[in-house]
N, CA, C and O atoms as a GROMACS GRO file, in nm:
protein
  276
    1UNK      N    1   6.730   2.617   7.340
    1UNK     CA    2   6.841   2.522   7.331
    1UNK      C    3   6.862   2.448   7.461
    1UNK      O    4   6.775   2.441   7.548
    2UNK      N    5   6.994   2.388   7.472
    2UNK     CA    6   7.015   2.297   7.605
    2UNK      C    7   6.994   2.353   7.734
    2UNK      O    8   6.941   2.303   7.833
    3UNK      N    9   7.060   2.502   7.708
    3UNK     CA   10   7.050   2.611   7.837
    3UNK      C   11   6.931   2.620   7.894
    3UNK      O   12   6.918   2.616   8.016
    4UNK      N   13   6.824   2.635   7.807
    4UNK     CA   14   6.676   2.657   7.837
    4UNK      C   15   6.619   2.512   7.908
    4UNK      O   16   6.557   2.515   8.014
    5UNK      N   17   6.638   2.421   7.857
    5UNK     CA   18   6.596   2.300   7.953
    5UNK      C   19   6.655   2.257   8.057
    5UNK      O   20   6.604   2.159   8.112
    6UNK      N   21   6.769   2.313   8.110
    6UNK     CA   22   6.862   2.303   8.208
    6UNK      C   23   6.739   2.427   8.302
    6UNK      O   24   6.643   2.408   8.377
    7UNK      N   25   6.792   2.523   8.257
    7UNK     CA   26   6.709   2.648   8.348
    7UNK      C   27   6.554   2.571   8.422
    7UNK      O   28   6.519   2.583   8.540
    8UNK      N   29   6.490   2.504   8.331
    8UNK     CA   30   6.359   2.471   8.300
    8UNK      C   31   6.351   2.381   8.398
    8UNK      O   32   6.284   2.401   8.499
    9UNK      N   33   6.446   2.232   8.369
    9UNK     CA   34   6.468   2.133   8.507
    9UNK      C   35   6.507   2.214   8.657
    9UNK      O   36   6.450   2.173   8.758
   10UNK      N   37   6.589   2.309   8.665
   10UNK     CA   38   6.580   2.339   8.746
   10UNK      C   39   6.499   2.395   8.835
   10UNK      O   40   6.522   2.404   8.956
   11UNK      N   41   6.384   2.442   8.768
   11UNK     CA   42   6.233   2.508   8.811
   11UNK      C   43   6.168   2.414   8.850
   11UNK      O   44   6.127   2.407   8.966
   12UNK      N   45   6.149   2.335   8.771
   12UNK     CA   46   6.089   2.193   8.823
   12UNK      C   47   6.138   2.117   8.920
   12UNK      O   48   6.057   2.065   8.997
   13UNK      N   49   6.274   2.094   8.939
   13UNK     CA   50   6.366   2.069   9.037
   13UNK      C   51   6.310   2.118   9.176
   13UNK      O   52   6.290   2.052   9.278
   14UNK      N   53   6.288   2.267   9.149
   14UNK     CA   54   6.313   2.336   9.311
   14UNK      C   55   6.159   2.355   9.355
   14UNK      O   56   6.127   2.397   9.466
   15UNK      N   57   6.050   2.312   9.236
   15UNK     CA   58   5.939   2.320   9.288
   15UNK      C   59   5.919   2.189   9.347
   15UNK      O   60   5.869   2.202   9.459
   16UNK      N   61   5.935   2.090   9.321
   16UNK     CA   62   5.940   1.975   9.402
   16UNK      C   63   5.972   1.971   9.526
   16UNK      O   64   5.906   1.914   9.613
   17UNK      N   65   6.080   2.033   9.543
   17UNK     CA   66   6.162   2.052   9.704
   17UNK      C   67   6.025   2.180   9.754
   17UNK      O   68   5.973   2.181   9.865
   18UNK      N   69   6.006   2.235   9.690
   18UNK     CA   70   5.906   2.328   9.760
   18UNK      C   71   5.793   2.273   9.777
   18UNK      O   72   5.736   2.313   9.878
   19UNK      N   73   5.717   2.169   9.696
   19UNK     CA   74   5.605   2.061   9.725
   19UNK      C   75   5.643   1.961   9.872
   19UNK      O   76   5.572   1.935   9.970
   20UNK      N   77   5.712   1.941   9.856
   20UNK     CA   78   5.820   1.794   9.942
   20UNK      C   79   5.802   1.933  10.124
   20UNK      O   80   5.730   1.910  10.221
   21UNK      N   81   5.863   2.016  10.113
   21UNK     CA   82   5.876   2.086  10.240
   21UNK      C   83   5.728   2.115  10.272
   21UNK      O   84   5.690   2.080  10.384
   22UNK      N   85   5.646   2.171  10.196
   22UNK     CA   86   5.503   2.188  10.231
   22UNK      C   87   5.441   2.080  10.264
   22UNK      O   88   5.360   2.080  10.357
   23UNK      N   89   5.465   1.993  10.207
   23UNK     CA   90   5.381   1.878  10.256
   23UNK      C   91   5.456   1.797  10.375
   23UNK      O   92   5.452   1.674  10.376
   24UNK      N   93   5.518   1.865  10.468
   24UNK     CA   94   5.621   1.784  10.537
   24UNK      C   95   5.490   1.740  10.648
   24UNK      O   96   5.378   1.790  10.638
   25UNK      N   97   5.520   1.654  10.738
   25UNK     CA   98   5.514   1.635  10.889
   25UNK      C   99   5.619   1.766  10.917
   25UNK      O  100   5.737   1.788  10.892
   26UNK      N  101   5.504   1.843  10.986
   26UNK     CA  102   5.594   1.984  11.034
   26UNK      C  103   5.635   1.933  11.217
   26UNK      O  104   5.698   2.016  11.282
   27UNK      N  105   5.604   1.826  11.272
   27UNK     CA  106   5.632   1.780  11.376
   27UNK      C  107   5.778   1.700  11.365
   27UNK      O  108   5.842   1.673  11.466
   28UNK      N  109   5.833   1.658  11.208
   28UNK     CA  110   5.883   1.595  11.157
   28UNK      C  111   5.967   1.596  11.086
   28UNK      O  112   6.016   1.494  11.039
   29UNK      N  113   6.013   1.742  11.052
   29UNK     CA  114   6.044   1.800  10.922
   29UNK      C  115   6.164   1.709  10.844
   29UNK      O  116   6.221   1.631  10.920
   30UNK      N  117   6.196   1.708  10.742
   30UNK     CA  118   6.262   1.616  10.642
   30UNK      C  119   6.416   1.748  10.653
   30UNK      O  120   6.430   1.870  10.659
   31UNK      N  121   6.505   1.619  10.649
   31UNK     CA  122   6.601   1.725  10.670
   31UNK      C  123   6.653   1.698  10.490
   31UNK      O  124   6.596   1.626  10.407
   32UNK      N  125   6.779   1.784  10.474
   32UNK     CA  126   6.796   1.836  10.323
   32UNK      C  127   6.823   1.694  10.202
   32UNK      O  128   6.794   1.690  10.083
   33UNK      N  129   6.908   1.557  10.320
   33UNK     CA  130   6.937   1.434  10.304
   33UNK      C  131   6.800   1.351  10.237
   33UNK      O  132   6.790   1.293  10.129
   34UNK      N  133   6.690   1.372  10.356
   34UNK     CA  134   6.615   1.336  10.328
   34UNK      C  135   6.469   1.369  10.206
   34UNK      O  136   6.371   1.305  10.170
   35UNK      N  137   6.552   1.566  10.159
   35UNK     CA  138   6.482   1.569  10.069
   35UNK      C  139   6.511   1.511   9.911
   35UNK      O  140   6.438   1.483   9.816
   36UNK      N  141   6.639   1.509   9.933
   36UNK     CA  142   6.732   1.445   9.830
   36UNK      C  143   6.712   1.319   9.754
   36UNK      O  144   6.708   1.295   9.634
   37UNK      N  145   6.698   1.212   9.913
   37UNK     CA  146   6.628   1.100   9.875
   37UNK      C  147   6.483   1.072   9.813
   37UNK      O  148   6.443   0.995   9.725
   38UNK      N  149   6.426   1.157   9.885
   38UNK     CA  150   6.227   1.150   9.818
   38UNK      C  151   6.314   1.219   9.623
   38UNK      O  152   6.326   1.128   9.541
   39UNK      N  153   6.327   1.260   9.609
   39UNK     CA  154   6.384   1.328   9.498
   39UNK      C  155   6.422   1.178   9.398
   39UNK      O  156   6.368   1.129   9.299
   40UNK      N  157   6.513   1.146   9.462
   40UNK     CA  158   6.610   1.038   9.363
   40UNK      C  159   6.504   0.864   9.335
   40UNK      O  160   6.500   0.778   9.247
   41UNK      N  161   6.434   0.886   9.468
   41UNK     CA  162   6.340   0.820   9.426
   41UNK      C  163   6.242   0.851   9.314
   41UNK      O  164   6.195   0.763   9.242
   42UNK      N  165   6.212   0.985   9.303
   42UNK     CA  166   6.103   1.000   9.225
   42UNK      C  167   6.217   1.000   9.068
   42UNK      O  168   6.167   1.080   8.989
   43UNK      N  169   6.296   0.961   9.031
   43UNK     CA  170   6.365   0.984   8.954
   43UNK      C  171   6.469   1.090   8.913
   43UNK      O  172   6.556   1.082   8.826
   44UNK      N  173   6.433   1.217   9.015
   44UNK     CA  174   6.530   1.318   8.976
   44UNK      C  175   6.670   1.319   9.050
   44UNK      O  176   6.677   1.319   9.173
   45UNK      N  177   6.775   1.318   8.970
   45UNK     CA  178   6.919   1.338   9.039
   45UNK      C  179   6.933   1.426   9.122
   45UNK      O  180   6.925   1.536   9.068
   46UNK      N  181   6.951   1.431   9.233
   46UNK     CA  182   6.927   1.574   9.278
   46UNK      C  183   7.022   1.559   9.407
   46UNK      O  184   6.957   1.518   9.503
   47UNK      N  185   7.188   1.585   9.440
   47UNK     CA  186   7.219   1.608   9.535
   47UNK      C  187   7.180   1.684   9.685
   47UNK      O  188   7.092   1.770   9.678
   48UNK      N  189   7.228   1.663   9.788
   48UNK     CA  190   7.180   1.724   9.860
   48UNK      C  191   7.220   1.877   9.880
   48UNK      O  192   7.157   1.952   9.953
   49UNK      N  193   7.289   1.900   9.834
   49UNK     CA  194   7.372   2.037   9.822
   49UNK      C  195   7.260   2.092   9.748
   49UNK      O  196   7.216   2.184   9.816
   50UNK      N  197   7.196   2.079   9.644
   50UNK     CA  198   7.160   2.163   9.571
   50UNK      C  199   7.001   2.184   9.659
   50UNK      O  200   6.933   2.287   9.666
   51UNK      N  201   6.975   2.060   9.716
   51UNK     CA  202   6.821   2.077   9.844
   51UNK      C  203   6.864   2.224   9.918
   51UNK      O  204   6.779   2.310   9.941
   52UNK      N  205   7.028   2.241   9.957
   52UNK     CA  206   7.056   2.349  10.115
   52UNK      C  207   7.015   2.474   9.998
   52UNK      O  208   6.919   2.550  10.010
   53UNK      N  209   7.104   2.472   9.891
   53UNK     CA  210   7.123   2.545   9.793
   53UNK      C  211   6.982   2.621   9.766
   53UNK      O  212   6.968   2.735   9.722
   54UNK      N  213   6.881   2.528   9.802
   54UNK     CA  214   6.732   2.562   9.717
   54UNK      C  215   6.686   2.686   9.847
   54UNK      O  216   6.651   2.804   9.853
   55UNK      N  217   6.708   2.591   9.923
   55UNK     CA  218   6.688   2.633  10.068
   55UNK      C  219   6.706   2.784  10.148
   55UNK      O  220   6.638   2.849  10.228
   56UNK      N  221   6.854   2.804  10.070
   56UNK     CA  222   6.882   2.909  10.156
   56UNK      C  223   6.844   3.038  10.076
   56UNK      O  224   6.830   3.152  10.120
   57UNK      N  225   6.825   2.975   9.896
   57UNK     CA  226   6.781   3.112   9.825
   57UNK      C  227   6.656   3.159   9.840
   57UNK      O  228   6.619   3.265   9.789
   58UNK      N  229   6.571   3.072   9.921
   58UNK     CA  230   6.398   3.077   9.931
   58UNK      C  231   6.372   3.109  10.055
   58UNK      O  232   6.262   3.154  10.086
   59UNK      N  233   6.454   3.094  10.132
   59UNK     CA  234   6.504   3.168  10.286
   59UNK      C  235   6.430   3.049  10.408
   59UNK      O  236   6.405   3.083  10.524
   60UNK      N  237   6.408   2.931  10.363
   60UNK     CA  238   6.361   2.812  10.418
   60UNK      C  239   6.436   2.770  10.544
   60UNK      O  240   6.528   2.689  10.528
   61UNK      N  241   6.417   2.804  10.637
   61UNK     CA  242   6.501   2.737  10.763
   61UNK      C  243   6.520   2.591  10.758
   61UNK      O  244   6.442   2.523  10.691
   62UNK      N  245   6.609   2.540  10.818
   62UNK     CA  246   6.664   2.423  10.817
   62UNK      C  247   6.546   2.354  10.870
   62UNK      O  248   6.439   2.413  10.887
   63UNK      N  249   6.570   2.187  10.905
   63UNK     CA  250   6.464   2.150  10.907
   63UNK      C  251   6.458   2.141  11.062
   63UNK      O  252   6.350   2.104  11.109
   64UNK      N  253   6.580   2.176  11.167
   64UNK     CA  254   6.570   2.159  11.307
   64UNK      C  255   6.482   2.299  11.341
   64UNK      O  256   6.399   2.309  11.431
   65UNK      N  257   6.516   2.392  11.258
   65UNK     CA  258   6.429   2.509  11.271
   65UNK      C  259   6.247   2.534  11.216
   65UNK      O  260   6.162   2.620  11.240
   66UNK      N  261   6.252   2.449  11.160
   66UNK     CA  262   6.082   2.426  11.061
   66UNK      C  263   6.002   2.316  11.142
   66UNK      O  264   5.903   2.260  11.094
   67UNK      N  265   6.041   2.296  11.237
   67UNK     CA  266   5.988   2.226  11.338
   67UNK      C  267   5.877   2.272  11.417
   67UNK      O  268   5.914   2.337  11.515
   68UNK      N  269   5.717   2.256  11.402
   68UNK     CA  270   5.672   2.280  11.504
   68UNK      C  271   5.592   2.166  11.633
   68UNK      O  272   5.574   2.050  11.596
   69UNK      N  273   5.565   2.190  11.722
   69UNK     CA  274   5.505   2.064  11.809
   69UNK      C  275   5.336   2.077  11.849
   69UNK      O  276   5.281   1.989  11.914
   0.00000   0.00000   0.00000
């Protein structure tokens, strides 16, 4: 039912943000704003709250911290 495609977008949702961070410029990293935007471009609604949200359940450091040189 609706529940199940909700659950479902959301998988898809957070694998994107997990595509989007892997593929960052790690010199560069995309902060949560900016994952939001690559997001809304690609068509998905996707506040930025729900990017920190993705973030902190996957244990993803911020992006001042995912920084390397």
């Amino acid at each position: 039912g609706k529940a199940d495609g909700e659950v479902e977008s959301r998988r898809n949702v957070y694998r994107h943000i997990g595509e989007i961070i892997e593929n960052e410029d790690k010199r560069h990293p995309l902060s949560d704003s900016d994952i939001a935007r690559i997001l809304q471009e690609k068509g998905l609604n996707i506040a930025r709250r729900t990017v920190t949200k993705y973030r902190e359940q996957e244990r993803i450091p911020s992006s001042r911290l995912r920084r390397s040189y």
